[in-house]
PyMOL Python script that loads the backbone (N, CA, C, O; Angstrom):
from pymol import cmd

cmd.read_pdbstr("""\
ATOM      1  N   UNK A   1       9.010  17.328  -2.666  1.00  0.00           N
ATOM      2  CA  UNK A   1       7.713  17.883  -2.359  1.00  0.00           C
ATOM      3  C   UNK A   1       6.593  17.043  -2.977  1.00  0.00           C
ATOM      4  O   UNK A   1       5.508  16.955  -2.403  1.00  0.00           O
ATOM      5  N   UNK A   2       6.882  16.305  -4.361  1.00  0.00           N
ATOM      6  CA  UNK A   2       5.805  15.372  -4.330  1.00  0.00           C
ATOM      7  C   UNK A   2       5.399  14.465  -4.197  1.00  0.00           C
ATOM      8  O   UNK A   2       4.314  14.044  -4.597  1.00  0.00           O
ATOM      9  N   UNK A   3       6.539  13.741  -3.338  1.00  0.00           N
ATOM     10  CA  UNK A   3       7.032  12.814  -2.685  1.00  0.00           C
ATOM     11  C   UNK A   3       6.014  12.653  -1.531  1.00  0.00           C
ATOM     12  O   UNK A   3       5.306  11.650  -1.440  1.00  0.00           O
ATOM     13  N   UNK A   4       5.973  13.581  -0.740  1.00  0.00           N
ATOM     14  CA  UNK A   4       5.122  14.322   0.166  1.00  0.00           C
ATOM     15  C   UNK A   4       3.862  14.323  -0.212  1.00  0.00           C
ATOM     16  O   UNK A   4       3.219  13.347   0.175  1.00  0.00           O
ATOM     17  N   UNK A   5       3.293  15.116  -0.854  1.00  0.00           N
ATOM     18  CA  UNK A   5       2.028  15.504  -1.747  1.00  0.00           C
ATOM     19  C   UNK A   5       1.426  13.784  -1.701  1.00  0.00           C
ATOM     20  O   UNK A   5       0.873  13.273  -0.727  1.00  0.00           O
ATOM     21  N   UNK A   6       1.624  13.310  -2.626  1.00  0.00           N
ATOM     22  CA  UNK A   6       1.433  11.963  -2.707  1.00  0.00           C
ATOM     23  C   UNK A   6       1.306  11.063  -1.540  1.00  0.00           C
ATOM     24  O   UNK A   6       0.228  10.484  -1.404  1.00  0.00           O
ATOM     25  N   UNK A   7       2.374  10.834  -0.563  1.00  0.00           N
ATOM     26  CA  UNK A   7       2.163  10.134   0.222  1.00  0.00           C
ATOM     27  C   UNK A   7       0.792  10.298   1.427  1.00  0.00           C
ATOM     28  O   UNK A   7       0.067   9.494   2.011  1.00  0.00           O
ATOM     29  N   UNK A   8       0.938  11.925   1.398  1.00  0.00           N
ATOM     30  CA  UNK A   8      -0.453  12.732   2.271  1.00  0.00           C
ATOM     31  C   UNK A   8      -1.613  12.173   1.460  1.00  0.00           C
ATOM     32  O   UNK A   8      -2.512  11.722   2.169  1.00  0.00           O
ATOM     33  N   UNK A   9      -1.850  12.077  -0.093  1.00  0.00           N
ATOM     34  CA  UNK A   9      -2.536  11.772  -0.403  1.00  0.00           C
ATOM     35  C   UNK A   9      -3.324  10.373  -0.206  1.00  0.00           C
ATOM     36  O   UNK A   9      -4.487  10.012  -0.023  1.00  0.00           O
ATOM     37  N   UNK A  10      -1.829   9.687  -0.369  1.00  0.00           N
ATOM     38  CA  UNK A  10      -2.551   8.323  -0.394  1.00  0.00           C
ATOM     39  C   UNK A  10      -2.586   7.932   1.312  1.00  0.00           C
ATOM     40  O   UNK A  10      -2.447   6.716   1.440  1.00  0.00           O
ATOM     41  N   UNK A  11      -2.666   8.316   2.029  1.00  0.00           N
ATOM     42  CA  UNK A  11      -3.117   8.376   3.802  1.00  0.00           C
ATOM     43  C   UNK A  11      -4.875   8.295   3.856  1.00  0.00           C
ATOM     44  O   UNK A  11      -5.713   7.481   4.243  1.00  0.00           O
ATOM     45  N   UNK A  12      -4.866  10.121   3.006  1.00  0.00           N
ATOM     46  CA  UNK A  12      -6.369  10.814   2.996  1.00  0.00           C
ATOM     47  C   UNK A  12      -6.878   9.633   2.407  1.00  0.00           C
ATOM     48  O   UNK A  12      -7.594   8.962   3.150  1.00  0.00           O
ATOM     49  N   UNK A  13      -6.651   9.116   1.019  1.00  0.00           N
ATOM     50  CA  UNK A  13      -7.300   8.285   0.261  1.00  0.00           C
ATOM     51  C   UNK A  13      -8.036   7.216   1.023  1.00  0.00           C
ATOM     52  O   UNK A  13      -9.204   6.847   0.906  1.00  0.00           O
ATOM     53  N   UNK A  14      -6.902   6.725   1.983  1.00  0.00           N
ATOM     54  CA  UNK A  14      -7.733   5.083   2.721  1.00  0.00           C
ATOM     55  C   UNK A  14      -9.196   5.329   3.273  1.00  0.00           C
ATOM     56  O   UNK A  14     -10.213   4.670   3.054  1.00  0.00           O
ATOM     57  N   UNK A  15      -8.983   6.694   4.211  1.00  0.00           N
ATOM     58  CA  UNK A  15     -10.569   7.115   4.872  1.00  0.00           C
ATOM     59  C   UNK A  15     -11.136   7.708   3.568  1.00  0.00           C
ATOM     60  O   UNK A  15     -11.663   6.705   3.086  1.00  0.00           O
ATOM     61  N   UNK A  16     -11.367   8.742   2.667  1.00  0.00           N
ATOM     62  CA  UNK A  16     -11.971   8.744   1.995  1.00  0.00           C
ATOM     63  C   UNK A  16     -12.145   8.672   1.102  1.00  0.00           C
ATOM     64  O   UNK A  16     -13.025   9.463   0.764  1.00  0.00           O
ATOM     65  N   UNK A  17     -11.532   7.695  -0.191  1.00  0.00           N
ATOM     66  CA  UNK A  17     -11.814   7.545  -1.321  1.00  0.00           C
ATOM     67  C   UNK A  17     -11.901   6.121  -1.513  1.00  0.00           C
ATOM     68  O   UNK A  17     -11.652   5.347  -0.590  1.00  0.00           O
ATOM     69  N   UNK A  18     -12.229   5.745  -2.624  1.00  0.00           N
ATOM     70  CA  UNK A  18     -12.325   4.062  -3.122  1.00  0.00           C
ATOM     71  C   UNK A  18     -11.228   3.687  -3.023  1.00  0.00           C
ATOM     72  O   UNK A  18     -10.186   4.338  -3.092  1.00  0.00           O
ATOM     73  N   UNK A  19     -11.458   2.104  -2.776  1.00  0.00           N
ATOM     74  CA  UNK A  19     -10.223   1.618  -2.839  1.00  0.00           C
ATOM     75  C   UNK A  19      -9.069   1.210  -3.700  1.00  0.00           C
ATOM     76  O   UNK A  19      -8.016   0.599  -3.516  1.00  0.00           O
ATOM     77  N   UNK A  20      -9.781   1.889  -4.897  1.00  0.00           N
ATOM     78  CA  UNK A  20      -8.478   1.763  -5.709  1.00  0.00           C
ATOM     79  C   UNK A  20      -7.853   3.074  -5.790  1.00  0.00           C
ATOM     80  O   UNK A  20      -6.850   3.262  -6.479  1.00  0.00           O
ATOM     81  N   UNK A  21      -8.333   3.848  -5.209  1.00  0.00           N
ATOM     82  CA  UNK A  21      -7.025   5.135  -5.160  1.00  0.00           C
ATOM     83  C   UNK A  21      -6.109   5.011  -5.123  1.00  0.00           C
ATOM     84  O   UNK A  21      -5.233   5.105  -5.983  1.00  0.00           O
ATOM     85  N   UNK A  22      -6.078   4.533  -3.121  1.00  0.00           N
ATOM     86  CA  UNK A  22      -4.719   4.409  -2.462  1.00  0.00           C
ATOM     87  C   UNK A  22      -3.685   3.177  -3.157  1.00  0.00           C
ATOM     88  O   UNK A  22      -2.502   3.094  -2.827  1.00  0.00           O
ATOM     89  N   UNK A  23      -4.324   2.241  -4.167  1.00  0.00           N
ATOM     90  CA  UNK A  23      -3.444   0.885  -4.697  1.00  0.00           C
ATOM     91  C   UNK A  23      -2.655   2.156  -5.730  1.00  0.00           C
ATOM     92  O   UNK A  23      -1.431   2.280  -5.765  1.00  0.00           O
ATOM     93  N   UNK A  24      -3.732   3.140  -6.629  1.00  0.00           N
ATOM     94  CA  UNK A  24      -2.787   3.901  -7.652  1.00  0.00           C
ATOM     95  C   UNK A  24      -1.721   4.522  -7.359  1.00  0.00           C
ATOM     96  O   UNK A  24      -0.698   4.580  -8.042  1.00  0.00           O
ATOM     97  N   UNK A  25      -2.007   5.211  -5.902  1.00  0.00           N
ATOM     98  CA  UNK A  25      -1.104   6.623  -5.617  1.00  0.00           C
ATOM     99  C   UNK A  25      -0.106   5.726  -5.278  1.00  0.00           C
ATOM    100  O   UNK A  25       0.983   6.173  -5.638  1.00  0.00           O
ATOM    101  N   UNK A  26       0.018   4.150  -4.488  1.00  0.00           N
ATOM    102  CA  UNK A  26       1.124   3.928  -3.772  1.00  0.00           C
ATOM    103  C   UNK A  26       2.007   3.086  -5.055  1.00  0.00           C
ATOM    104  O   UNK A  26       3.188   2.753  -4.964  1.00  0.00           O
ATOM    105  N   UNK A  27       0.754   2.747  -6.727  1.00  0.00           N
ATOM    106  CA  UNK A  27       2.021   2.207  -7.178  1.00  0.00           C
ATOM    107  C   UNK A  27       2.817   3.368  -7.766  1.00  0.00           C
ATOM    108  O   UNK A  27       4.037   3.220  -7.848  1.00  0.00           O
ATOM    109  N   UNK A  28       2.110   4.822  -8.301  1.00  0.00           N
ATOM    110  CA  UNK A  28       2.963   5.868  -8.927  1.00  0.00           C
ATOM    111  C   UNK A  28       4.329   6.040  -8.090  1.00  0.00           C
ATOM    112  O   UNK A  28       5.436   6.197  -8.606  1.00  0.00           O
ATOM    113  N   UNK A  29       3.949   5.962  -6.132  1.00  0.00           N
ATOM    114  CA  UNK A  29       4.897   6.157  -5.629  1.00  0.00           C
ATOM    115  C   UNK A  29       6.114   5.187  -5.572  1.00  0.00           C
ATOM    116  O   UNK A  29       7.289   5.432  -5.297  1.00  0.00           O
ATOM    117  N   UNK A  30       5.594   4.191  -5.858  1.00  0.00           N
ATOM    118  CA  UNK A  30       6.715   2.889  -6.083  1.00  0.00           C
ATOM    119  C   UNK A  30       7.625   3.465  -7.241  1.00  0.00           C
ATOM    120  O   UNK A  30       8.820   3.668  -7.026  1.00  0.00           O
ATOM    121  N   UNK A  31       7.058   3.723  -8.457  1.00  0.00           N
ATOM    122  CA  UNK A  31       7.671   3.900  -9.724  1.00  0.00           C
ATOM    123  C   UNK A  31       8.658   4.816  -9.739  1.00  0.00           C
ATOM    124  O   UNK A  31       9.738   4.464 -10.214  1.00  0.00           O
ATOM    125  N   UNK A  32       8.497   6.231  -9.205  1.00  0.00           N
ATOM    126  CA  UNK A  32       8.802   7.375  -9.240  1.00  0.00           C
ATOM    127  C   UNK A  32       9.990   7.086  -7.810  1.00  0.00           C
ATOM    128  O   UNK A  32      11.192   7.328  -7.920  1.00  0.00           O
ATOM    129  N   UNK A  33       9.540   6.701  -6.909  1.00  0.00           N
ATOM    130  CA  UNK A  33      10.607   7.073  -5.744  1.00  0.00           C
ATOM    131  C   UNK A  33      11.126   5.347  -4.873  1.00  0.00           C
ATOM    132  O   UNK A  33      10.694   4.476  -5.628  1.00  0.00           O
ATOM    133  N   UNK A  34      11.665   4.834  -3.951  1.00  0.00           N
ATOM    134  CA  UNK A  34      11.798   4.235  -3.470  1.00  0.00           C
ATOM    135  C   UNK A  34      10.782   4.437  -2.053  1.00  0.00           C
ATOM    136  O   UNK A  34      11.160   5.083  -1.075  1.00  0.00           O
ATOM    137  N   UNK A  35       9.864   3.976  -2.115  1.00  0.00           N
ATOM    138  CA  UNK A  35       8.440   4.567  -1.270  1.00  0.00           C
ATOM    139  C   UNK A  35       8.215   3.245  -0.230  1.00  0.00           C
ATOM    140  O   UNK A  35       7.644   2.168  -0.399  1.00  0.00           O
ATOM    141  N   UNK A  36       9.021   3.911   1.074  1.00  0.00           N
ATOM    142  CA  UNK A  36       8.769   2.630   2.002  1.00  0.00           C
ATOM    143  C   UNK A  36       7.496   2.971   3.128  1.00  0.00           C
ATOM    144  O   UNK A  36       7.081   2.345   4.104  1.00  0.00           O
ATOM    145  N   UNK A  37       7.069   4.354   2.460  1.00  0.00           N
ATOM    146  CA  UNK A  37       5.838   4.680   3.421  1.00  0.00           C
ATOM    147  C   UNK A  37       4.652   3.909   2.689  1.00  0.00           C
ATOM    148  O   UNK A  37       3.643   3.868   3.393  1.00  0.00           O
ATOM    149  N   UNK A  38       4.553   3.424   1.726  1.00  0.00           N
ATOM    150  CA  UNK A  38       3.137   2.388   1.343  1.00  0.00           C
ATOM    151  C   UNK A  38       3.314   1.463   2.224  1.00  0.00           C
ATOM    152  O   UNK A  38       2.325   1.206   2.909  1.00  0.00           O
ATOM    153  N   UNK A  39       4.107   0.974   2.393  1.00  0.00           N
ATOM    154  CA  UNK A  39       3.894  -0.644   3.914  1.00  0.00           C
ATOM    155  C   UNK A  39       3.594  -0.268   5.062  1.00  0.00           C
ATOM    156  O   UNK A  39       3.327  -1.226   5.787  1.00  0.00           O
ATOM    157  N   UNK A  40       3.507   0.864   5.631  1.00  0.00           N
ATOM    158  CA  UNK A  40       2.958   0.966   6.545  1.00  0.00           C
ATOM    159  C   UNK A  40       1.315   1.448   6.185  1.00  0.00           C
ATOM    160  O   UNK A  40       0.344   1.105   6.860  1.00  0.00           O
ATOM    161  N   UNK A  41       1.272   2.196   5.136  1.00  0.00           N
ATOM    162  CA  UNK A  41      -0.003   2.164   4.332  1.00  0.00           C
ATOM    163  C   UNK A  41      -0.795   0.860   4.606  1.00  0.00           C
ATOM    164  O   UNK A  41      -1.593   0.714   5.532  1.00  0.00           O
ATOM    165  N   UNK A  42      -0.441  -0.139   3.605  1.00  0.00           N
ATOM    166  CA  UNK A  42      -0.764  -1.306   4.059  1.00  0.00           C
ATOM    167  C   UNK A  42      -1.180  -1.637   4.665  1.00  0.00           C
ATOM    168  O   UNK A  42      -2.370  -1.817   4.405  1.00  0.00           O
ATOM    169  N   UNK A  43      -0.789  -1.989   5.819  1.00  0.00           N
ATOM    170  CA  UNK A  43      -0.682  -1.925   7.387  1.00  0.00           C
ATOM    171  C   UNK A  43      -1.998  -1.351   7.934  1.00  0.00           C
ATOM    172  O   UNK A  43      -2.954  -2.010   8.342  1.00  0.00           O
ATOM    173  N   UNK A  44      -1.862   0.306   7.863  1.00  0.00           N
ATOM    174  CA  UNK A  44      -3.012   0.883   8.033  1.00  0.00           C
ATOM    175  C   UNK A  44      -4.420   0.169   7.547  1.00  0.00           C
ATOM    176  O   UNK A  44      -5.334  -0.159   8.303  1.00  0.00           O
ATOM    177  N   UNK A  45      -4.394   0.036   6.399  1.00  0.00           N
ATOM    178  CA  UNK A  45      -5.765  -0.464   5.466  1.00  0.00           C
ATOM    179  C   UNK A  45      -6.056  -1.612   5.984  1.00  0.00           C
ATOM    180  O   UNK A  45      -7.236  -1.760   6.302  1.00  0.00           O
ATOM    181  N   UNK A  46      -4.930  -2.971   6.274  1.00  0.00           N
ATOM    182  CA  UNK A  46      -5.201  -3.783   6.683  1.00  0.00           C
ATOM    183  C   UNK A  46      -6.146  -3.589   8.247  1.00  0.00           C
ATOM    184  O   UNK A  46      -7.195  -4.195   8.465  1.00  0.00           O
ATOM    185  N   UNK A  47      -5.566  -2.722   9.107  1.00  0.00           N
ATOM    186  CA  UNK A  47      -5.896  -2.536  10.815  1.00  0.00           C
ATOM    187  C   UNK A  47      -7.267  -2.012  10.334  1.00  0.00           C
ATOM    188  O   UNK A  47      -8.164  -2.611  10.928  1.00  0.00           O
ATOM    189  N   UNK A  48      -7.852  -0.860   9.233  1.00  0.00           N
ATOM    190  CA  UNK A  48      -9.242  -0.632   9.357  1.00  0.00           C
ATOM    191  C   UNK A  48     -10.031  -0.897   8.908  1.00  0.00           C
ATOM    192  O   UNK A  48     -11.160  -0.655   9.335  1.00  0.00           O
ATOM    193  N   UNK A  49      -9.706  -1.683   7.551  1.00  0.00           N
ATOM    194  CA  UNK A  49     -11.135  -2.439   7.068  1.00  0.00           C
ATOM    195  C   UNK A  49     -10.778  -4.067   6.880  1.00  0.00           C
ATOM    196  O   UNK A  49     -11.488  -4.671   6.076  1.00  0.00           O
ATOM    197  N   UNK A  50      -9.671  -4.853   7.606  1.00  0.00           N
ATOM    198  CA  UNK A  50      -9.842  -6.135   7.500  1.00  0.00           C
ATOM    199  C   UNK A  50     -11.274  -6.700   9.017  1.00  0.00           C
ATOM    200  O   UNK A  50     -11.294  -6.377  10.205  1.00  0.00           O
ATOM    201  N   UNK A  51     -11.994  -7.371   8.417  1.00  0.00           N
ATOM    202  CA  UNK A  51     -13.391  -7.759   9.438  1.00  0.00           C
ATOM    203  C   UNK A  51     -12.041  -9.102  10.318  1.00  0.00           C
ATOM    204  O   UNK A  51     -11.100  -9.800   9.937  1.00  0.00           O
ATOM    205  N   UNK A  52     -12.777  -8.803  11.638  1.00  0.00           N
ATOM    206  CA  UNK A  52     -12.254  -9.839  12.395  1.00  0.00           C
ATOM    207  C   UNK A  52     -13.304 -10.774  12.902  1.00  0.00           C
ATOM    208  O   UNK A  52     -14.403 -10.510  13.388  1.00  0.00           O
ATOM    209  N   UNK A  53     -12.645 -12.082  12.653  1.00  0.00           N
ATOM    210  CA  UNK A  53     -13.498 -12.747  13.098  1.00  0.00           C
ATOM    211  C   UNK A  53     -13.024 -13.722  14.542  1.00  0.00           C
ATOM    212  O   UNK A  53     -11.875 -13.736  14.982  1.00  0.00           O
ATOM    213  N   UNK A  54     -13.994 -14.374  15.036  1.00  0.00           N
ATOM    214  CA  UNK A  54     -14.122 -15.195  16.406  1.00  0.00           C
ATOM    215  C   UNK A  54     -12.746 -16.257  15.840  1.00  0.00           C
ATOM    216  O   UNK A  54     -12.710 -17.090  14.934  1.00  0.00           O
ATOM    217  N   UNK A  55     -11.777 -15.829  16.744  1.00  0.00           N
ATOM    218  CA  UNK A  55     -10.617 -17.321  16.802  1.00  0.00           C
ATOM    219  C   UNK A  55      -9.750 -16.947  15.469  1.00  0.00           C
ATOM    220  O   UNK A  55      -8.642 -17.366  15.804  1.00  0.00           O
ATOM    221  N   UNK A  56      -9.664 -16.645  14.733  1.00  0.00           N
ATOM    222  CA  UNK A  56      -8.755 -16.104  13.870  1.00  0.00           C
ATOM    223  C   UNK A  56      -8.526 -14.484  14.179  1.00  0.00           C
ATOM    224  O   UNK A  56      -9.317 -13.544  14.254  1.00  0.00           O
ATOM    225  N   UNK A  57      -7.234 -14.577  14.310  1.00  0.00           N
ATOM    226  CA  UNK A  57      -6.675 -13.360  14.341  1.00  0.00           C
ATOM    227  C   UNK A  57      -6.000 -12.679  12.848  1.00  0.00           C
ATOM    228  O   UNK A  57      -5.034 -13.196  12.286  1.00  0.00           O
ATOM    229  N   UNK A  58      -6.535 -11.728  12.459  1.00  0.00           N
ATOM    230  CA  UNK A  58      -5.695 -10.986  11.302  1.00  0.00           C
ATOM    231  C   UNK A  58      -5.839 -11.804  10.134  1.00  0.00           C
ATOM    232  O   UNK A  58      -4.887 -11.857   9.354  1.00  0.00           O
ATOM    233  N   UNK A  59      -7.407 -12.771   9.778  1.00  0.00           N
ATOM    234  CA  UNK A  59      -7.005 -13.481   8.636  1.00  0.00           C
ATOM    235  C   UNK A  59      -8.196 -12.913   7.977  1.00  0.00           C
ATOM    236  O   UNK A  59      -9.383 -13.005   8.292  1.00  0.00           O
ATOM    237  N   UNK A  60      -7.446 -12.121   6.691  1.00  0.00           N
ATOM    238  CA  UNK A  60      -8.262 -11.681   5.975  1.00  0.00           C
ATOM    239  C   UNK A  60      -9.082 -12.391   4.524  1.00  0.00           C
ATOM    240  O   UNK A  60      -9.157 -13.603   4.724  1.00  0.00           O
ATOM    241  N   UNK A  61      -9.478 -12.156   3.658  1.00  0.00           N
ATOM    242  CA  UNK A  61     -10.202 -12.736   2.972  1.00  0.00           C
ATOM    243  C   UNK A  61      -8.835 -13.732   1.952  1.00  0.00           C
ATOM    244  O   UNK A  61      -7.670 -13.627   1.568  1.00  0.00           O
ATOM    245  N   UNK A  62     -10.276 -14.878   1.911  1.00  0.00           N
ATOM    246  CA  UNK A  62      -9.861 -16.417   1.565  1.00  0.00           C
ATOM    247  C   UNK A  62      -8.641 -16.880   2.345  1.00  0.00           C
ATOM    248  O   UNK A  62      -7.699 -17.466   1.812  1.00  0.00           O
ATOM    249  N   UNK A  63      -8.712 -16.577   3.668  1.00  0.00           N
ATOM    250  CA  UNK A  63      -7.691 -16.797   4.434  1.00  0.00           C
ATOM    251  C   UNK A  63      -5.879 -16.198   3.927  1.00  0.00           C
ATOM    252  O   UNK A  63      -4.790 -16.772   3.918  1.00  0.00           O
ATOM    253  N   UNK A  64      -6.344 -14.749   3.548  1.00  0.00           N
ATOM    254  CA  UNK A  64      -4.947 -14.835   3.218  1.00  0.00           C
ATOM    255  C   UNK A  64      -4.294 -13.496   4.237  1.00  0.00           C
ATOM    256  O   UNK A  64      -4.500 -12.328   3.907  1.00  0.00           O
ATOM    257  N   UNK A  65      -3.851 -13.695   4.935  1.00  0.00           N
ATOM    258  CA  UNK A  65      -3.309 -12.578   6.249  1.00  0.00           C
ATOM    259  C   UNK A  65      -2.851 -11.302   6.017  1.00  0.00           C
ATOM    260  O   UNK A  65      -1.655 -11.313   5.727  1.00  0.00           O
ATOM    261  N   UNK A  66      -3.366 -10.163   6.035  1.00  0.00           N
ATOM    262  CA  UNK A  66      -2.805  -8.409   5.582  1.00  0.00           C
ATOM    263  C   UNK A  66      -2.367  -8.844   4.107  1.00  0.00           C
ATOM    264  O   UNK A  66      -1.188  -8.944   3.766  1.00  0.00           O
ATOM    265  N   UNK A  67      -3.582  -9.116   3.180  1.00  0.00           N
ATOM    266  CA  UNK A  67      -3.058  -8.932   2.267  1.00  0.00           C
ATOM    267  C   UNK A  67      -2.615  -7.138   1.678  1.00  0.00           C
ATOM    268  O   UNK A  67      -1.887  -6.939   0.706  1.00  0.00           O
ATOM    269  N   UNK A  68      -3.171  -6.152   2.421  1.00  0.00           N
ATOM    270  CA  UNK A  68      -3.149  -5.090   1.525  1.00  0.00           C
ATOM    271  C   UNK A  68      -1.644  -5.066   1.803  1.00  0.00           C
ATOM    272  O   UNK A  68      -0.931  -4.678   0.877  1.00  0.00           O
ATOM    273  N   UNK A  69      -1.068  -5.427   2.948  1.00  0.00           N
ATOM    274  CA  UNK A  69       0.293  -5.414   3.521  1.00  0.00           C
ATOM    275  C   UNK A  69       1.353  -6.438   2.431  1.00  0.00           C
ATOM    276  O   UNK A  69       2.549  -6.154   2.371  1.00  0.00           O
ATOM    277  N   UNK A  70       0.992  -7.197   1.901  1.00  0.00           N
ATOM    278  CA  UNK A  70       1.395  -7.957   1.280  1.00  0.00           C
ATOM    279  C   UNK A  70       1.379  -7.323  -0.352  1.00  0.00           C
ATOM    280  O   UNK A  70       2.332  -7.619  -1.074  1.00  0.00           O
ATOM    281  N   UNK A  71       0.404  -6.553  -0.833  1.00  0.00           N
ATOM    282  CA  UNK A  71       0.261  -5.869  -2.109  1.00  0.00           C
ATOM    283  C   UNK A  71       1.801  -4.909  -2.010  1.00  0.00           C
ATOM    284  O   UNK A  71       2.698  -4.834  -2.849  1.00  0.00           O
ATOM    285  N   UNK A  72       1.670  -4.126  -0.420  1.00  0.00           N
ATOM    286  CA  UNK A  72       2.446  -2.765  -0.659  1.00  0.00           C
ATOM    287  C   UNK A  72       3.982  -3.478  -0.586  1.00  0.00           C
ATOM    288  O   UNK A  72       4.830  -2.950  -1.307  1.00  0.00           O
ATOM    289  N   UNK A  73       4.325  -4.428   0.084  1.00  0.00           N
ATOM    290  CA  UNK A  73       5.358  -5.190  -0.210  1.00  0.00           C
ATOM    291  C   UNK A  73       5.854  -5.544  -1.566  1.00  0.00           C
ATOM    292  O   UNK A  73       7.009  -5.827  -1.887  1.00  0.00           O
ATOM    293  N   UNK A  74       4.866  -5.485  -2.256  1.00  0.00           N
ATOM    294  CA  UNK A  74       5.377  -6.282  -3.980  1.00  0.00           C
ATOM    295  C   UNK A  74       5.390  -5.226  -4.424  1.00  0.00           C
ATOM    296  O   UNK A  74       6.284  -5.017  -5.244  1.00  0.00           O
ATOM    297  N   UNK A  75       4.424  -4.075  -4.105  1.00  0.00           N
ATOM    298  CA  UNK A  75       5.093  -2.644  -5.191  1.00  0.00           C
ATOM    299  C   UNK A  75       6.231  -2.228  -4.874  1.00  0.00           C
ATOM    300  O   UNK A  75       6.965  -1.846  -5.785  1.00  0.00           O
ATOM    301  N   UNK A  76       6.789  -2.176  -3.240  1.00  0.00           N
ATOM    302  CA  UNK A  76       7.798  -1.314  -2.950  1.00  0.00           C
ATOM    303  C   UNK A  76       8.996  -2.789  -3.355  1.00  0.00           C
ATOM    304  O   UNK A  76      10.057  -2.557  -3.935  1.00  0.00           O
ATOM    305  N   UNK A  77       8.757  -3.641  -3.109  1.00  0.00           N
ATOM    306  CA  UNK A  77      10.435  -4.273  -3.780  1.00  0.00           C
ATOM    307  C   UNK A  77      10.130  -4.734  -5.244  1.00  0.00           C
ATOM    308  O   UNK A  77      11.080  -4.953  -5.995  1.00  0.00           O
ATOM    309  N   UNK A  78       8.964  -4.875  -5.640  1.00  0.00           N
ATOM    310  CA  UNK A  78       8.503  -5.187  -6.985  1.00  0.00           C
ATOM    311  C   UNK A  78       9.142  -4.393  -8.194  1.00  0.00           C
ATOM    312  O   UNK A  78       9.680  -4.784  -9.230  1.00  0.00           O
ATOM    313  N   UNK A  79       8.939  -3.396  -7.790  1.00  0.00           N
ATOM    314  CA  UNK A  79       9.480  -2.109  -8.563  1.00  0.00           C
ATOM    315  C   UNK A  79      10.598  -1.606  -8.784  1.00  0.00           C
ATOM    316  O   UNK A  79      10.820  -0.739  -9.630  1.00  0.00           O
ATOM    317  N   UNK A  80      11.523  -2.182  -7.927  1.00  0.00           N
ATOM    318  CA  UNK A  80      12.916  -1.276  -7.701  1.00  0.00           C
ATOM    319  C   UNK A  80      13.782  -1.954  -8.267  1.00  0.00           C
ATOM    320  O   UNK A  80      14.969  -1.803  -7.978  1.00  0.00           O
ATOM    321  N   UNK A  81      13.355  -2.878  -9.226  1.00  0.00           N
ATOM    322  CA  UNK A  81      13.937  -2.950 -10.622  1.00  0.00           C
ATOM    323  C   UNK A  81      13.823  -2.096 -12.282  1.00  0.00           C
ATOM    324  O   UNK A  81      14.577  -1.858 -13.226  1.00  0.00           O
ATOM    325  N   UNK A  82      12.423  -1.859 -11.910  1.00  0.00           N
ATOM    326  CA  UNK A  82      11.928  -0.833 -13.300  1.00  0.00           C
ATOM    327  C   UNK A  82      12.733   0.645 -12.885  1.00  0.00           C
ATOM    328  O   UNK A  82      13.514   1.366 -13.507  1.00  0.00           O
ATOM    329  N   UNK A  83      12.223   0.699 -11.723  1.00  0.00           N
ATOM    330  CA  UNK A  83      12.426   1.930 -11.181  1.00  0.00           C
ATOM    331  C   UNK A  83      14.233   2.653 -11.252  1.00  0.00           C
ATOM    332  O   UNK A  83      14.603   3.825 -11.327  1.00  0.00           O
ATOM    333  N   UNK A  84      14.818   1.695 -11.203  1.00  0.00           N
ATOM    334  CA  UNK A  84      16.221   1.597 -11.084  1.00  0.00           C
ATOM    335  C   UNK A  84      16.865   1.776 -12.391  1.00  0.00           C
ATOM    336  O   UNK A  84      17.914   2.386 -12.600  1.00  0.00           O
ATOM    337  N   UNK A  85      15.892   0.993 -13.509  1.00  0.00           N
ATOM    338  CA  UNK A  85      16.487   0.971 -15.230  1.00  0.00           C
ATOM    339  C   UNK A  85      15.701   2.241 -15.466  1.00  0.00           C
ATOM    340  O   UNK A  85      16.369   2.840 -16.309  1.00  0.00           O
ATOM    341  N   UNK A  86      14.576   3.016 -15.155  1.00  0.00           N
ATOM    342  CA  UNK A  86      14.187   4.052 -15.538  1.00  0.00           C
ATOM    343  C   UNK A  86      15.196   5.503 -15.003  1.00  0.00           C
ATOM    344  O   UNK A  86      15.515   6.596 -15.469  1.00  0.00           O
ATOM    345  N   UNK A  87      15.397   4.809 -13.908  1.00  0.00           N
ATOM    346  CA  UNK A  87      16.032   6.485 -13.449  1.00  0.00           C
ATOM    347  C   UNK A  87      17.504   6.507 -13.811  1.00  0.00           C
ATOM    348  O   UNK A  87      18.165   7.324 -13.169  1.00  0.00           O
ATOM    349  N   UNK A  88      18.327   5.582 -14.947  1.00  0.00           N
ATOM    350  CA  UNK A  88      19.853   6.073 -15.333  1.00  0.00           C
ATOM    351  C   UNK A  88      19.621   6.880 -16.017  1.00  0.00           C
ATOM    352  O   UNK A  88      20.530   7.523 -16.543  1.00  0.00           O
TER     353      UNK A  88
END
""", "prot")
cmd.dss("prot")
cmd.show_as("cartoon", "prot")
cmd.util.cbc("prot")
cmd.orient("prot")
């Protein structure tokens, strides 16, 4: 259930809160669970606030492509080493 809680949260978070919410809620969810719903998170954040420009497709700032997609990638396999020595 707070598995849940959390993940609803960090959805709501992208439309309305700062952007460091949704980075907190999705790393608690990294820590605590094996959380493969932040990459599509990602994903999301990337599709609504990366600016597009003329002739580049999907390249977000300093040319670096979905980075938020690339953040939720390093928490969700980043983690599942801590996460793994925490939960024996």
């Amino acid at each position: 259930m707070v598995r849940i809680i959390l993940a609803v949260s960090a959805y709501a978070s992208v439309l309305f809160a700062p952007p460091w919410v949704p980075l907190i809620i999705a790393g608690v969810l990294a820590l605590r669970f094996s959380a493969w719903e932040i990459i599509p998170l990602g994903i999301l954040i990337d599709f609504l606030y990366l600016p597009h420009t003329e002739g580049d497709v999907f390249n977000g700032p300093w040319g670096i492509p979905f980075p938020a997609t690339l953040i939720a990638l390093v928490l969700a396999w980043g983690f599942e080493p801590i996460r793994r020595q925490w939960m024996r």
